[in-house]
C-alpha positions in Angstrom: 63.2 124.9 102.5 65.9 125.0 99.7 69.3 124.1 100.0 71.5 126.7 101.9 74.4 127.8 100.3 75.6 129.8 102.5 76.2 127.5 105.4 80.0 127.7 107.0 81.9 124.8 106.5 82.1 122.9 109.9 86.2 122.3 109.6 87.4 120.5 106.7 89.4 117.5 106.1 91.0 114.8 108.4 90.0 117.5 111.2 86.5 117.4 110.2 86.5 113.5 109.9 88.3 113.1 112.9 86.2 114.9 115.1 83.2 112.9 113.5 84.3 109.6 113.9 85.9 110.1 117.6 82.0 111.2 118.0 80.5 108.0 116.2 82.5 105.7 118.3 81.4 107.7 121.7 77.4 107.4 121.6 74.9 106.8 119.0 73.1 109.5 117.2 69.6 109.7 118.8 67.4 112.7 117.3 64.6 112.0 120.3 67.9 113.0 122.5 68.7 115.9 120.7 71.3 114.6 118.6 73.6 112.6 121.4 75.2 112.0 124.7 75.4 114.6 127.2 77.8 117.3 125.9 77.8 116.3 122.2 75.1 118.7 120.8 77.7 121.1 119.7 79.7 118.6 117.9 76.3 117.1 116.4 74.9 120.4 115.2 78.4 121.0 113.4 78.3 117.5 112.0 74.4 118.0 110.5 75.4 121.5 109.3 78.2 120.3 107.4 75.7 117.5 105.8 73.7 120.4 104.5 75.9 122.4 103.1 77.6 119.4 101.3 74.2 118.3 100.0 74.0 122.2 98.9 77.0 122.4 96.5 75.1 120.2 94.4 71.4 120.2 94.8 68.1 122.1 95.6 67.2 120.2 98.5 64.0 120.6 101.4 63.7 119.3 104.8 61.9 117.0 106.7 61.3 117.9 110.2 62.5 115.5 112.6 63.8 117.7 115.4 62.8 116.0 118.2 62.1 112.2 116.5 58.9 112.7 116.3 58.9 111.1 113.1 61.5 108.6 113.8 64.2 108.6 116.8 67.0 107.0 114.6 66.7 109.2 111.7 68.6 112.8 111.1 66.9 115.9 113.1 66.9 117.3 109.5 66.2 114.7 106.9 67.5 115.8 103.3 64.6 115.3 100.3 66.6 116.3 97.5 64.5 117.9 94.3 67.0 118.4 91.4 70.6 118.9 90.5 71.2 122.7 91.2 73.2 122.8 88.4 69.8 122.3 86.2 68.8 125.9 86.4 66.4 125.8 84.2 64.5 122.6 86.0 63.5 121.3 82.7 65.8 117.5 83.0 64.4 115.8 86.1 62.4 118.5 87.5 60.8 116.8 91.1 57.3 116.1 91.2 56.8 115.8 94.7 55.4 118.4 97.1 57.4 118.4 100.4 54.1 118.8 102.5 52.4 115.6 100.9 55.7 113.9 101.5 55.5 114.7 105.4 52.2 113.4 105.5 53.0 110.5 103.9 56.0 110.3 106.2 54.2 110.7 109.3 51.4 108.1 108.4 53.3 105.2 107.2 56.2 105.3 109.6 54.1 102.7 111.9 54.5 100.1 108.6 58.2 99.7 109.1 60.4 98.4 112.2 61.2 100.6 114.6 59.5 103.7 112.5 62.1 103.6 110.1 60.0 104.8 107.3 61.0 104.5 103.5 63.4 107.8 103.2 65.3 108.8 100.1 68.4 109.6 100.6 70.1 109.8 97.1 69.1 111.5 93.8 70.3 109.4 90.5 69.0 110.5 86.8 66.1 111.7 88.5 65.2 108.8 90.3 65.2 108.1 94.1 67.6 105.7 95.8 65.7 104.7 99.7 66.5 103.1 102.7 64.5 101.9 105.3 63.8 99.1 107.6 61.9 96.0 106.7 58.2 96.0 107.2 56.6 96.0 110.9 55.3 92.0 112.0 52.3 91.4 114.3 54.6 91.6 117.0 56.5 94.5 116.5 52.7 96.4 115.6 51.2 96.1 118.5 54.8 96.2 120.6 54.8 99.9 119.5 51.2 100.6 121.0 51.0 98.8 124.2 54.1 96.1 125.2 51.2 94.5 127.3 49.0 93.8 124.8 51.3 90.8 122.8 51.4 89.1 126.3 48.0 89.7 128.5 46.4 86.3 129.2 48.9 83.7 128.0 52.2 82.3 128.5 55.2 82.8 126.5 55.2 79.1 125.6 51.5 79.5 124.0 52.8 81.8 121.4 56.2 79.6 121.0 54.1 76.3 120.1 52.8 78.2 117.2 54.3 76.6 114.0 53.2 80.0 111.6 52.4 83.3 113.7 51.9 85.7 110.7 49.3 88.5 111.1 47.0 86.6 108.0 46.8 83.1 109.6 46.1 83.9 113.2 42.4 84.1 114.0 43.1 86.9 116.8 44.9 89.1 114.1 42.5 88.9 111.4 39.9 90.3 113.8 42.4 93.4 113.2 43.8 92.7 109.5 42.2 96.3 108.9 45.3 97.8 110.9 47.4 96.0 108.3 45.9 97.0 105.5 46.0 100.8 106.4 49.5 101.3 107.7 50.6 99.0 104.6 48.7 100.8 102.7 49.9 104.3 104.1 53.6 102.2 103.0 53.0 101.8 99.7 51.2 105.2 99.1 54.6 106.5 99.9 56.5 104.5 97.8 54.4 105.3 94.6 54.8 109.2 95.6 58.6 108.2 95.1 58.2 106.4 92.7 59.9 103.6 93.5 59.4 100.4 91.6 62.6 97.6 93.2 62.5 96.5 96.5 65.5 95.0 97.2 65.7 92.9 100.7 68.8 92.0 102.2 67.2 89.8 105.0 67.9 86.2 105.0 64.9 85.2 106.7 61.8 85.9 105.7 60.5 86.8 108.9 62.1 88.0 112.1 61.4 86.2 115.2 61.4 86.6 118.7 60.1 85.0 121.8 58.1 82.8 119.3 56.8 85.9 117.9 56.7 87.3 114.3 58.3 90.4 115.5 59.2 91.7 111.6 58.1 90.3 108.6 58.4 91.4 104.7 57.2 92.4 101.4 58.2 89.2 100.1 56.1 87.1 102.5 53.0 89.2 102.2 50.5 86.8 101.7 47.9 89.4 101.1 50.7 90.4 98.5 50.2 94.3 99.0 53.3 94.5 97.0 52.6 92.6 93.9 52.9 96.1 91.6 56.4 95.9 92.9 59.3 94.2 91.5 61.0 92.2 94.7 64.4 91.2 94.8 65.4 88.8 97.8 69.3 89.1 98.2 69.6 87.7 101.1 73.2 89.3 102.7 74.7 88.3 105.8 74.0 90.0 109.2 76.3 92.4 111.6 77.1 89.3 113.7 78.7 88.0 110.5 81.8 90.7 110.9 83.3 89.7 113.9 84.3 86.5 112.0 85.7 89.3 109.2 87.9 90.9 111.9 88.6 87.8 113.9 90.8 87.1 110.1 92.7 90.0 110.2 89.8 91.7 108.3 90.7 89.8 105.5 87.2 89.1 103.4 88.5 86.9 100.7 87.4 83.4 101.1 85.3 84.4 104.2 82.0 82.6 103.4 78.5 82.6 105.0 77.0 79.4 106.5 73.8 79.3 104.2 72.5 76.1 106.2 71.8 78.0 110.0 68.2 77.2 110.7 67.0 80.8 110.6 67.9 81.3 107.3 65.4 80.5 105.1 64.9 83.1 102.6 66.3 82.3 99.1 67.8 84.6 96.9 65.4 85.6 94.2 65.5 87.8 91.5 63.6 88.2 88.0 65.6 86.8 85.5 64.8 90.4 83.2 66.4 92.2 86.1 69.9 89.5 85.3 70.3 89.7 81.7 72.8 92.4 81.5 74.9 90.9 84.3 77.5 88.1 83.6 76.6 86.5 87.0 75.3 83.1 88.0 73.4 83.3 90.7 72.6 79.9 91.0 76.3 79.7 92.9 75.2 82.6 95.9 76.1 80.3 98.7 79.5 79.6 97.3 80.6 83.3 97.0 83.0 84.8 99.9 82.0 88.0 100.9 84.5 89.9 98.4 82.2 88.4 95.7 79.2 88.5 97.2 78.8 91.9 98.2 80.7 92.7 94.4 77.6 91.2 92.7 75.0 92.6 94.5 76.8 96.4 94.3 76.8 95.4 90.5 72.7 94.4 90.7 72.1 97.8 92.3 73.6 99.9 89.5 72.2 97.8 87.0 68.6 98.4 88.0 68.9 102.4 89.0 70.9 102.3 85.2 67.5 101.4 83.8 65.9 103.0 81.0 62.6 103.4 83.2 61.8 106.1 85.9 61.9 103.7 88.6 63.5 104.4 92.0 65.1 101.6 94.5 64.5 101.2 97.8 67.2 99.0 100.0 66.4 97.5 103.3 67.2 94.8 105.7 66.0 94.2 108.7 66.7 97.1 111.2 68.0 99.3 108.6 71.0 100.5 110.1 73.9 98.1 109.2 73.7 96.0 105.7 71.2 98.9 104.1 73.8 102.0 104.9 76.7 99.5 103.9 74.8 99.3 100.3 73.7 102.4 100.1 76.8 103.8 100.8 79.1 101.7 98.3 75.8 103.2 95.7 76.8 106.5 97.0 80.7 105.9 96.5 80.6 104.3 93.1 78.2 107.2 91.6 80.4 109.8 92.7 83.7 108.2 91.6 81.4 108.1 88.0 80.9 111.7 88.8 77.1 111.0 88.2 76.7 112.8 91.7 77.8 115.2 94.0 80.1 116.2 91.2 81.7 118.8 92.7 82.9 117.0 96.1 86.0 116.1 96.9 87.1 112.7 97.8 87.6 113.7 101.6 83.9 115.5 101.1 82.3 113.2 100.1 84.1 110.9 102.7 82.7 112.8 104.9 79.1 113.0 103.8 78.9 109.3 103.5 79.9 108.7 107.0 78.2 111.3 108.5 74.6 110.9 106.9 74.6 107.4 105.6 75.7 105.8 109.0 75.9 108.2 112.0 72.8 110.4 111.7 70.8 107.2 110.4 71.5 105.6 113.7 74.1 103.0 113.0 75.3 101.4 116.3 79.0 101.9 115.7 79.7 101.8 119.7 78.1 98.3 120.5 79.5 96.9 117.0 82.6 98.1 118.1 82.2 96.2 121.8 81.4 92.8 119.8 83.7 93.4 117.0 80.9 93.9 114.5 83.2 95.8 112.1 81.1 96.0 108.8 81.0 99.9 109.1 85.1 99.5 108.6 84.5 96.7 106.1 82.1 99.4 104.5 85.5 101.7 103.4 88.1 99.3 103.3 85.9 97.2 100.6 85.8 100.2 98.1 89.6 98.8 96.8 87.4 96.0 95.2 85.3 98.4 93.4 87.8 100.1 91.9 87.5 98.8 87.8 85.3 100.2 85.7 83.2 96.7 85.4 81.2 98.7 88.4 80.9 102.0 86.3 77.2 103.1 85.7 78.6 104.8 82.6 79.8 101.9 81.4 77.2 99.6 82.2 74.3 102.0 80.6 76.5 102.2 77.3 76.1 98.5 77.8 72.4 97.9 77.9 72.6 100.3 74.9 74.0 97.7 72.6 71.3 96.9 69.4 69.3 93.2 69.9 70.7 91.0 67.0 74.5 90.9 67.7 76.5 89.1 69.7 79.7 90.6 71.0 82.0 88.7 68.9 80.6 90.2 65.8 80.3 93.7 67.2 84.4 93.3 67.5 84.5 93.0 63.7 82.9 95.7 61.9 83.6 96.3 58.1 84.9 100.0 57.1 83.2 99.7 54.4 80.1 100.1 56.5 80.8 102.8 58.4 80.3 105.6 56.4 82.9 108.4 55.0 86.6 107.6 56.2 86.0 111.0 58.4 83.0 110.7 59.7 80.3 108.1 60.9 77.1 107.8 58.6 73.8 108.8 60.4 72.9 104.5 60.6 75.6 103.7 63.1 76.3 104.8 66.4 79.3 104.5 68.0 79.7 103.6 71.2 82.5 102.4 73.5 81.4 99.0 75.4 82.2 96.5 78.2 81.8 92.9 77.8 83.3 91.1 81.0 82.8 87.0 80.8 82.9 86.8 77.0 83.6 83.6 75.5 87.4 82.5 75.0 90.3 84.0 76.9 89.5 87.3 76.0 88.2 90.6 77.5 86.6 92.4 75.0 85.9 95.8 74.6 82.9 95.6 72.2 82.0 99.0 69.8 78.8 99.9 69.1 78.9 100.9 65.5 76.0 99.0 63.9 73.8 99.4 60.7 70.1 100.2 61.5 67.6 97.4 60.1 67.5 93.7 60.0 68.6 94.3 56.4 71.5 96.4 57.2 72.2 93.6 59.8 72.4 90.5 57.7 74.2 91.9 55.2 77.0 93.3 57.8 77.2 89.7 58.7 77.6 88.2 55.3 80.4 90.2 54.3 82.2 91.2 58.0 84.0 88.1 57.8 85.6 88.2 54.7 87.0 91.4 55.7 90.5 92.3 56.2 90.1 95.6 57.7 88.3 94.9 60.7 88.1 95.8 64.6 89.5 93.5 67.6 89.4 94.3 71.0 91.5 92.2 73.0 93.7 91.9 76.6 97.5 93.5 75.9 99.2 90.7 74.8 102.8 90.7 75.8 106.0 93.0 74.1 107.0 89.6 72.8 104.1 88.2 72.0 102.1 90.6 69.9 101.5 89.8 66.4 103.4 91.3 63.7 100.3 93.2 62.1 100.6 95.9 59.2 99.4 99.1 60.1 98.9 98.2 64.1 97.6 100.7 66.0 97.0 101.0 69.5 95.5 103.5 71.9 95.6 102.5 75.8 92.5 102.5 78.0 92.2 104.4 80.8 93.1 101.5 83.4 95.8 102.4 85.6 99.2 100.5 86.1 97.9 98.9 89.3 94.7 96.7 87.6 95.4 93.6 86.5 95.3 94.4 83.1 94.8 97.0 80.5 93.3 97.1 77.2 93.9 98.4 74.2 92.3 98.4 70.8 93.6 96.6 67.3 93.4 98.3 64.4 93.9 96.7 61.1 93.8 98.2 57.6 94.8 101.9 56.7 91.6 103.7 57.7 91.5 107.1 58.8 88.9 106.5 60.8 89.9 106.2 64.9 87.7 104.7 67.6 87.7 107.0 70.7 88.5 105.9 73.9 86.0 104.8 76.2 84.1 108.2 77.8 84.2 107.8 81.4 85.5 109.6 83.8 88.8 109.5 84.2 90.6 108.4 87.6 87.2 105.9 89.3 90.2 104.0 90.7 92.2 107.0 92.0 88.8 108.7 93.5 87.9 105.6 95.2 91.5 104.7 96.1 92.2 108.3 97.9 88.7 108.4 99.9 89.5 104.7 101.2 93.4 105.9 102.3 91.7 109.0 104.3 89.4 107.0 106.1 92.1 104.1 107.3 94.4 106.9 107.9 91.6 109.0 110.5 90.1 105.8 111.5 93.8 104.4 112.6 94.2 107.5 114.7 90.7 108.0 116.1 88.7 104.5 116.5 91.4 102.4 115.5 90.9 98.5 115.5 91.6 95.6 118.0 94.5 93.7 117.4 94.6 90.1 115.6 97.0 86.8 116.4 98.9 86.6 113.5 98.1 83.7 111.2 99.9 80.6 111.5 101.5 80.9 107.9 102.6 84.7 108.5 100.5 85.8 105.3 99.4 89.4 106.8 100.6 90.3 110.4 98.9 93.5 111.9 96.8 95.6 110.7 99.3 98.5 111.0 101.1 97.0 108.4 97.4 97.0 106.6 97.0 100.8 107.0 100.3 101.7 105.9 99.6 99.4 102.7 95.9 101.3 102.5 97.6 104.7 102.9 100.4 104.3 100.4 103.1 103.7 102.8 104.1 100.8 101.4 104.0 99.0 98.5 103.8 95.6 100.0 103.9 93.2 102.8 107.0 92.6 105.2 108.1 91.1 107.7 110.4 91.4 110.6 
């Protein structure tokens, strides 16, 4: 079925949103119950139809059949498979491959792989490529759970299967007498992933299997001993649980210096990532366990972009365990930052796409917003309120694919000091260099560079750049802005601001020396990723302070922060600062 374009807008605005969150916080969405609580459908079907026709603006789109949950209870009635950009009339960029039909087949036979049947489902369209979400792969348990609840605990106690030092399906006698059941829903699994061609598996679990009653209930791709995964690239990241939250609103929602306890017994999975999938990223992960969530969740956000920037036609799929509180957060945030690239959804609004995220990414995938709520479980808030550390262009994917671009052979120091003499006419580049605009966070020294891309072609052309580049007086520096009083007296200074707002913590500019003609151009992102990002966090604390709202905090000892009204009123723009009574 392609996209309908004709759909009527469902209300618009902090109506719209309003309306959808005062219905997320009243009963979870439930497709097997047609949608929600008694008396909801109406407000459900408007919420669903607004989804499409969001999805529509922007893309050819077909849907999956789930009406009744057939396919999955927790996942939308109508599940979006979108094909291609509409704006691509002519199909001929990233034209889909996949037929819809062979998709619901796949669907419908690999949803036993997964916990609770929540099957691998894309749910954004990047470059061509798939972004997925699901749950984590089905244990022994959990299997058999789903086809007979009697048939885990006929003919033995509960302390038989506790005594058990290693339950998984491949060491148990009594389960490799049915390892063929294994191999074909798995196998079912990853037939579906190669049909979306999805090549990262990024697991946010930090255990590396789920237990239960002494019971493998879940278990993962990473801990497949039979290692049905290995064409796979795996990426443990292991990310902290729901229960986590309540200790990020029991601070006054304050996630700075919030840090996970990495030494519980039940975590046990390491974080894990191949060191080619790292190289672009100024990040040591070695120090995981010392970052507060602020960082944490930073660097990971930053992992995701950097693999779905690749040069390769690989999609990414993000799970944890259920797949309904840490995947939406990250697949949101991926949602978010793409859109304030305007990579997608271009034509949204920040209060549409606002409300797409929250409508599709948590409340029709069957986030438990009403039971995180009652145990102050707050990482669907944390979700929005963490989008004001996203806000610099260090989490562009513009940025960071212009960064990847950069020529082996070159540091960044010497691609900040490039010879005019190399570059071609004084009015135009020569056909050997290209000239990009570049991001170098965590260079050496005290500086932030902004590296350009104008390099010769060939090893040649490259030593001979270096031999003479230093000797130069008419060169390229990209710097931090120093200070009105501090800023060297060059001849011929020239400067051209970059497109950071006031409100970062700093700004750059570019130092040109010499009397060249020739000007670098400013970096070619999209202008405003700060002001998008900033104006669809404001909506959502302004609706959600007027419709969920959140449970009061004792104000801290030293008086640093003390309500969150004072929070909301900082998030909407009220106020500039702090103050106190």
């Amino acid at each position: 079925m392609a996209g309908a374009r004709g759909c009527p807008q469902a209300g618009s605005g902090e109506r719209a949103l309003a309306e959808l969150l005062l219905e997320f916080s009243r009963a979870q969405y439930r497709a097997k119950d047609g949608g929600g609580g008694a008396g909801s459908s109406a407000k459900v079907e408007r919420i669903e139809k607004r989804c499409l026709e969001l999805f529509g603006r922007d893309y050819c789109y077909s849907l999956i059949q789930n009406m009744n949950g057939e396919i999955c209870g927790h996942y939308p009635r109508q599940i979006v498979f979108l094909e291609y950009e509409s704006t691509d009339r002519e199909r001929n960029t990233f034209e889909s491959t996949v037929q819809v039909s062979k998709l619901q087949e796949l669907v419908s036979r690999s949803k036993m792989a997964r916990c609770r049947g929540r099957f691998v489902c894309p749910v954004i369209l990047y470059k061509g490529k798939h972004i997925c979400r699901s749950a984590t792969l089905a244990g022994w348990g959990e299997l058999y759970g789903r086809t007979g609840y009697n048939y885990i605990f006929s003919g033995g106690s509960g302390d038989a299967w506790a005594d058990s030092e290693d339950l998984s399906e491949e060491d148990s006698a009594f389960r490799n007498a049915d390892s063929q059941l294994f191999d074909k829903v798995r196998g079912h699994d990853i037939k579906l992933l190669r049909y979306l061609s999805v090549g990262y598996i990024c697991d946010l679990m930090v255990e590396n299997k789920k237990v239960k009653f002494g019971v493998n209930v879940t278990s993962s791709e990473k801990v497949d001993k039979a290692q049905r995964y290995a064409d796979f690239t795996l990426l443990s990241i292991p990310y902290p649980g729901c229960e986590f939250f309540k200790e990020y609103k029991d601070r006054d929602y304050r996630a700075e210096g919030l840090i996970f306890n990495w030494k519980q017994d039940y975590v046990d999975a390491p974080l894990s990532i191949p060191a080619s999938m790292t190289r672009s990223l100024s990040i040591d992960w070695s120090e995981y366990q010392s970052w507060d969530l602020v960082q944490q969740t930073q660097n990971y956000l930053k992992l995701l972009i950097s693999l779905i920037s690749g040069d390769d036609d690989s999609g990414l799929l993000v799970h944890c365990i259920s797949g309904w509180d840490r995947t939406p957060l990250f697949i949101a945030l991926l949602r978010l930052s793409l859109w304030a690239d305007g990579l997608i959804h271009t034509s949204l609004e920040p209060a549409e796409i606002l409300y797409l995220t929250v409508a599709y990414d948590w409340f029709l995938f069957g986030h438990m917003l009403v039971d995180r709520l009652s145990k102050g479980e707050e990482i669907f808030f944390f979700c929005f309120n963490f989008l004001k550390h996203i806000t610099s262009e260090e989490f562009s994917a513009v940025k960071l694919q212009r960064r990847k671009n950069l020529l082996p052979g070159f540091t960044v120091e010497e691609l900040c000091m490039l010879k005019q003499r190399d570059r071609g006419s004084a009015t135009s580049l020569s056909s050997d260099f290209s000239l990009v605009m570049e991001s170098s966070p965590g260079a050496a020294g005290s500086f932030t560079y902004e590296a350009v891309e104008l390099m010769p072609a060939g090893t040649q052309a490259q030593a001979a750049w270096r031999k003479t580049c230093t000797s130069s007086p008419q060169t390229v520096l990209w710097t931090r802005t120093p200070q009105s009083e501090d800023r060297p007296p060059y001849q011929g200074l020239m400067e051209a601001k970059s497109s950071s707002s006031s409100s970062s913590n700093h700004s750059d500019t570019f130092l040109r020396v010499g009397s060249s003609p020739l000007e670098v151009p400013k970096p070619r992102l999209v202008p405003g990723r700060e002001a998008r990002l900033e104006e669809v966090r404001s909506a959502f604390l302004a609706t959600y302070s007027n419709t969920v709202g959140l449970k009061a905090v004792p104000s801290s000892p030293s008086g640093a922060i003390g309500g969150l009204l004072e929070q909301f009123a900082r998030g909407v723009g009220l106020r500039g600062s702090s103050s106190t009574s």
